[in-house]
N, C-alpha and C positions, 0 to 999 in steps of 0.2 A: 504494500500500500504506500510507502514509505516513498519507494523508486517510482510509480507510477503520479505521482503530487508532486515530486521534484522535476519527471517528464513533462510535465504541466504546466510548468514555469512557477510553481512554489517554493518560497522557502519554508523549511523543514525540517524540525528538533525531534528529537528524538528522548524521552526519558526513562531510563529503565537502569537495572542495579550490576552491579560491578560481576556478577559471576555467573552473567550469562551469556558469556565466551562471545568473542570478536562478531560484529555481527556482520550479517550476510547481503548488505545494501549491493547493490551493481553501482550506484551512482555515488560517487564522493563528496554530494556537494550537501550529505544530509547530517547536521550536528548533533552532535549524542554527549546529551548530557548523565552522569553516570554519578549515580550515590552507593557510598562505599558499604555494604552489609558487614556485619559483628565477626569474628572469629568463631569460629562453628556453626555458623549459618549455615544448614542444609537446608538445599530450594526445595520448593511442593514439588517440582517434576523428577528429582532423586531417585532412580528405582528402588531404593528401598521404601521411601515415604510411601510411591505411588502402590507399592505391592503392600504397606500397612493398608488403605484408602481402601482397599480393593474390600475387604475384610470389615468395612465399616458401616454403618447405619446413615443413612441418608443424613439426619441431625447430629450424630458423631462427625458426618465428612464436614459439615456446614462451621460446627466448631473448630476443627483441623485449619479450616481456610480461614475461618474469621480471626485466630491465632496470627497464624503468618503474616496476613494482611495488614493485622494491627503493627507487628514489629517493622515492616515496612515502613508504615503512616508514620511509628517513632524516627527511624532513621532517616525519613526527606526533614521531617519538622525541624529534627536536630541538627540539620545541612545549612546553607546558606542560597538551596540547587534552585528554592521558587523564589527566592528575591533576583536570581540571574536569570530567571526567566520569566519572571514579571516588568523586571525593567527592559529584556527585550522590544517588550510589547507584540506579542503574538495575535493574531485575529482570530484562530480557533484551534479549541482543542478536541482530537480525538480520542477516546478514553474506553480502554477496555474493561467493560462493564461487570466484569469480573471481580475487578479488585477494588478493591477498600480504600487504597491510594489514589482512586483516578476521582474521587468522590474528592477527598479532600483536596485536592492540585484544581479540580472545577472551581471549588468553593474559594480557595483560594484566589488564583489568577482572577475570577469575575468575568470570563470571556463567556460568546456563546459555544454550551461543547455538546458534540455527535457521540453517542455511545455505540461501540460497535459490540457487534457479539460474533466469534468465529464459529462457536461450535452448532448454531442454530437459534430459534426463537422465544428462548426462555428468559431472557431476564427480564416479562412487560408481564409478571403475571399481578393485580391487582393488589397483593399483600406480597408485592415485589419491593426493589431497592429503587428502581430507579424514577419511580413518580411520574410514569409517562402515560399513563390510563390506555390502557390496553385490554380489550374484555377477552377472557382467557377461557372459554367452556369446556372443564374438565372431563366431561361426557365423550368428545371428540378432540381430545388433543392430550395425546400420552405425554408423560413427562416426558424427560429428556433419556434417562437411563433405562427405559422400559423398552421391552421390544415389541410393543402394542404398534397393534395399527390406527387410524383414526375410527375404524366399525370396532368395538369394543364389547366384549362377553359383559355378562352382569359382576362375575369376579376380578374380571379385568377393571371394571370401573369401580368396586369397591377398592382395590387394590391402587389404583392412580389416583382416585382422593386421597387416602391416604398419605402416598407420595406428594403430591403438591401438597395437603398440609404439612406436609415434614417438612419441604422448600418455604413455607409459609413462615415454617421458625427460624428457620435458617434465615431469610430476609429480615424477619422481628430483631433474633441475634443482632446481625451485623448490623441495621442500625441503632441499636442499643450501643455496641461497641464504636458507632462512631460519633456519637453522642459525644460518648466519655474523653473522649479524641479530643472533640471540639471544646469541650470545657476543659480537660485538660493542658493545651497551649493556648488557651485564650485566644482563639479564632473570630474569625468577625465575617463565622458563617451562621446562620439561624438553625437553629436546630429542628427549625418546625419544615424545613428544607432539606433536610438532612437525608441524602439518597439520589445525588445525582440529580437533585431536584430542581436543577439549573441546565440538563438535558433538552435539548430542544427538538432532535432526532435522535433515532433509531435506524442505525445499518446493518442487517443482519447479513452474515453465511447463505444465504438460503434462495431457493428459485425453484418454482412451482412445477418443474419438471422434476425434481427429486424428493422436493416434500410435498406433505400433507398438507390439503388446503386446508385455510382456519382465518378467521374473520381478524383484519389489522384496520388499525386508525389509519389518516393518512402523514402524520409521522414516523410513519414505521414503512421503509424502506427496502427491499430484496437487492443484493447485490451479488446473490450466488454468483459464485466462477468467475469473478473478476480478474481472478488468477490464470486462468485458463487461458493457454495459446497450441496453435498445432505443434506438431510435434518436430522438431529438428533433427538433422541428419546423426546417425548414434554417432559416440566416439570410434575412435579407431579398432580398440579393441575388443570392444564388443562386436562391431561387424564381422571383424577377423574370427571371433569366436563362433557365431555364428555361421558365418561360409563354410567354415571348416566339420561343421557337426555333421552326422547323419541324417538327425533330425528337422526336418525344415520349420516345422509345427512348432511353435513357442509357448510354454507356460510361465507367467510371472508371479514370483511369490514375494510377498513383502509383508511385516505385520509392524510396522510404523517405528517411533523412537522407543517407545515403553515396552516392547518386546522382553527386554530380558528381565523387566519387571513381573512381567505379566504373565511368562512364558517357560515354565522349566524344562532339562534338557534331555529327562523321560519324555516329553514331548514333540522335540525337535527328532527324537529316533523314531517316533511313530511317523513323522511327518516326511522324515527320509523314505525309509521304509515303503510308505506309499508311493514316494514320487519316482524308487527306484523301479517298480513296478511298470510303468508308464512308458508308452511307445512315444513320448516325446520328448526333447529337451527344456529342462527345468534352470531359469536364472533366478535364484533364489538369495536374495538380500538378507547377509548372514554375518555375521562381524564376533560370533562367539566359536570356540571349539566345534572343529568339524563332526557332527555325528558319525558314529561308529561304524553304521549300516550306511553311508553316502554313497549313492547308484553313479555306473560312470555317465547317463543321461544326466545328470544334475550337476550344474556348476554352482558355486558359492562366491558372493560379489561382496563388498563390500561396503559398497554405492553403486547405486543400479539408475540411470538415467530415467525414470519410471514415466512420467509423459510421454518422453522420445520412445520406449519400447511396447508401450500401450499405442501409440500410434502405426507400428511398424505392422504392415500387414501381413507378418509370419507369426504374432501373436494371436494366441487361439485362447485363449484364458485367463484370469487374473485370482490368485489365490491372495485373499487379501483379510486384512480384521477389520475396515472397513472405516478409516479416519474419516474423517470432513476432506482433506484432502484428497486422498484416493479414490473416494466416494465419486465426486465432482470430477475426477480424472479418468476413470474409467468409461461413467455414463456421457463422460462429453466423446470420449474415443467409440464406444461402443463394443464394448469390450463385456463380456459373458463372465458372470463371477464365482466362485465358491468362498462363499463369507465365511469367515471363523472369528467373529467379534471376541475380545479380550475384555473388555470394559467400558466404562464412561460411557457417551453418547456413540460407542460403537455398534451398540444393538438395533438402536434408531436409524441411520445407518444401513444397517445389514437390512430389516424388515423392510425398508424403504426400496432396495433395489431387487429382493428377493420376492415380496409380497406385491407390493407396488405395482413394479414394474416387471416382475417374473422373470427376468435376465439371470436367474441363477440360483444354486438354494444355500442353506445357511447349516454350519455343520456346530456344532456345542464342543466349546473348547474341556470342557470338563468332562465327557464320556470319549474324547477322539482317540478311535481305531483305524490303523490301516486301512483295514478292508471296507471300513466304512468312507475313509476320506478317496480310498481309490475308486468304490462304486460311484460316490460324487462326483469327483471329474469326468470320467468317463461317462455317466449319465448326461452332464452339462453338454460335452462336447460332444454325444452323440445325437442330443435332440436339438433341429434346429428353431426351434422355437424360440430356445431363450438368446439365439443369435439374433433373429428378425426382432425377437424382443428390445436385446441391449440399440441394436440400430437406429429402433423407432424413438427408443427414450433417448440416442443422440442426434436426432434429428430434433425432437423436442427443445432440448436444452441449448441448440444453437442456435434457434429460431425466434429471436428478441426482436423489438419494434427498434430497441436502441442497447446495444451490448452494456452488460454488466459492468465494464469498465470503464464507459463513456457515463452512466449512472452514476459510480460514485463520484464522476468528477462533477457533474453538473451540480447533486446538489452538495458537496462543499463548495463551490463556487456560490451555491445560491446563498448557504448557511451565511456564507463571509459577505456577501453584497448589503444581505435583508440585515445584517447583525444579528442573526439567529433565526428562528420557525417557529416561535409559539402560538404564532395562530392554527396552525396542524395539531396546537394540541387542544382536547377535550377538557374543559376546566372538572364540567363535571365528573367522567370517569376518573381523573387523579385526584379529585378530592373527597369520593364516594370511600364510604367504611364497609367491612366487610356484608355488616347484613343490611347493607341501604342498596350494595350489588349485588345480591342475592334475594331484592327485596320481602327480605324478612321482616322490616318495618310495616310495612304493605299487608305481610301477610299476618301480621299477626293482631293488626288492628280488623280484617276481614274476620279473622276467628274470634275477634271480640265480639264485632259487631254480630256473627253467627251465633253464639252464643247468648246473648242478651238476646237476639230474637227468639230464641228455640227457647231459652227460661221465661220469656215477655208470651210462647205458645202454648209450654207447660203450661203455667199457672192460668191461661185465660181459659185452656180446654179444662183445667180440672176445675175454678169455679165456672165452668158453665154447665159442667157434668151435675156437680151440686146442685144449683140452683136448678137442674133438671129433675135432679132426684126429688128434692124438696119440693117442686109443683107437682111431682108425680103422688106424692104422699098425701100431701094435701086434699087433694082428687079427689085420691080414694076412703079419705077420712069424710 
């Protein structure tokens, strides 16, 4: 995003913390401001953190994050990094909506700021952080970690209330913790604001060829695959490897950065195992100890060009866990999948290209067998279904009035013209309480006023019964 705003003719800062190694800008001309983290600071992405995370309770992870995030908020506060970059004078900030820090640096600076979200469309849920009123219907809209579709069983939907209340405390949390934030360095942000509540847009990950449709304001933005270009000619060595095989057929494996968190390496032999099986050539993105059983059809890369080899028309399939990035790479190439989700929003993810869009099916990283991950492929690749499938949904995903990354540049441009977008926003839904959006007020004065009628019917039928009995007596006397 960074490269593509400096292509633009922007300038462009950058703020993020000292131990998340050299970054990876193409363009030189973008400055990175850098706050120094404590001595024994391990980052939330750590594989060990992320393999504790994995093991956690939706409210246990939301505590985990609100943690981290607070030591963050201490170490810019204790810097001197927003007084250098308020006397810049910047016109807007981008802020991922994630963290805890991009809350206070809003509040801070006083510019207008864009909240983006990479992994999808979750941070507008109404007992959310960021105060953008977004109506969220839990009925049709899985959480994030679920591998729910938007048609939902009855325990499916008992099951994802649940879950969004858990995210419910998780948001309560976190702005309780940033409360204490504010009052503790005497900030001269309002706490009745307190949540991003200086957000004027919403940029999400997301693009209606991959997800679930679901009702958004019109501050709330899709920018899926913004990232996404054709595929470039491979390296040298890869082609060479390729020419050279028996196999022409290409399978690609890759299971993202958290792999060896996520992934132990009783697993990586079942995964050999199966691939040695296979009448094809397997480039498999592997950077730990070669398994035991490793088939001579399987090469092991270290870094695997994964656009450029998803685009290369000897690619027949894509074994993947099913990141936000891969996701979006695959269905733009059209490329046939066998998911094996590991975590996080990788489930959402996987049912999205497997259910969805039927391009592939989904295998459970916790029972995987050979014989089972080798019937999968083979199944994949022998029906062409989920091929005319993956096709259709990359015809879909290509097919924009105005590309994704002509999008995001327009409205930062517009954010930075207007001085921000709050007329996009709904005063009412951000300032509605939980049961005035659920109109529980509504409903509960209908059950009063039901009630006073049906006691105001009792008592009229039972003295009229009386006074029926009594003439009846009377009568007869």
């Amino acid at each position: 995003m960074a490269d593509i705003l400096t292509d633009a003719g922007h300038s462009v800062a950058m703020l993020r913390n000292d131990r998340l190694g050299k970054p990876q800008f193409l363009s030189t001309n973008i400055k990175v401001f850098e706050f120094i983290m404590p001595e024994g600071y391990v980052p939330l992405d750590d594989p060990g953190v992320v393999e504790k995370m994995m093991q956690m309770s939706i409210i246990k992870l939301f505590d985990l994050a609100t943690g981290y995030s607070s030591l963050i908020c201490d170490v810019i506060l204790k810097s001197d990094v927003l007084k250098t970059i308020k006397y810049m004078d910047y016109d807007l900030l981008i802020a991922d909506y994630t963290e805890l820090a991009s809350h206070i640096v809003s509040g801070v600076l006083k510019i207008p700021t864009i909240a983006y979200a990479n992994e999808g469309t979750y941070p507008d849920s109404f007992v959310g952080t960021l105060k953008v009123g977004h109506p969220v219907p839990w009925a049709i809209t899985p959480i994030l970690f679920m591998s729910y579709s938007d048609s939902m069983t009855f325990v499916q939907r008992l099951v994802n209330t649940g879950a969004w209340l858990g995210w419910g405390y998780g948001s309560y949390s976190s702005n309780v913790q940033l409360k204490k934030i504010i009052t503790k360095y005497s900030l001269n942000i309002s706490t009745d604001t307190a949540g991003l509540g200086g957000v004027c847009l919403v940029l999400s990950n997301n693009h209606i060829a991959l997800d679930y449709p679901r009702p958004l304001m019109p501050n709330h933005k899709y920018i899926g695959g913004y990232t996404l270009q054709p595929s470039k000619a491979l390296p040298d060595y890869i082609t060479k490897l390729l020419d050279d095989l028996p196999f022409n057929d290409v399978i690609i494996v890759s299971f993202g950065s958290y792999v060896k968190a996520l992934m132990n390496p009783e697993k990586y032999e079942v995964l050999a195992e199966a691939f040695a099986r296979l009448p094809y050539t397997v480039l498999w993105k592997h950077t730990e100890k070669p398994p035991a059983n490793l088939g001579k059809n399987t090469h092991l890369i270290k870094w695997l060009p994964q656009n450029d080899l998803l685009g290369d028309s000897r690619t027949r399939l894509f074994v993947t866990h099913c990141g936000v990035s891969s996701s979006f790479e695959t269905i733009y190439h059209g490329v046939p999948v066998v998911a094996i989700p590991l975590g996080l929003d990788q489930y959402k993810h996987a049912t999205e290209l497997t259910c969805r869009h039927n391009m592939g099916v989904v295998i459970d990283i916790h029972t995987l067998q050979a014989n089972a991950l080798e019937e999968a492929i083979l199944s994949v690749l022998s029906n062409t279904e989920y091929v005319e499938n993956a096709r259709k949904a990359s015809r879909l995903i290509r097919d924009n009035p105005v590309s994704p990354k002509e999008t995001l540049l327009y409205w930062v441009n517009y954010v930075i013209k207007h001085g921000g977008a709050d007329h996009f926003k709904s005063e009412g839904m951000e300032n509605l309480s939980w049961y005035q959006y659920f109109l529980l007020d509504i409903i509960g004065l209908a059950l009063l006023i039901f009630d006073i009628l049906a006691i105001v019917c009792f008592f009229s039928c039972r003295f009229m019964i009386r006074c029926f009995k009594n003439y009846s007596k009377r009568k007869q006397d």
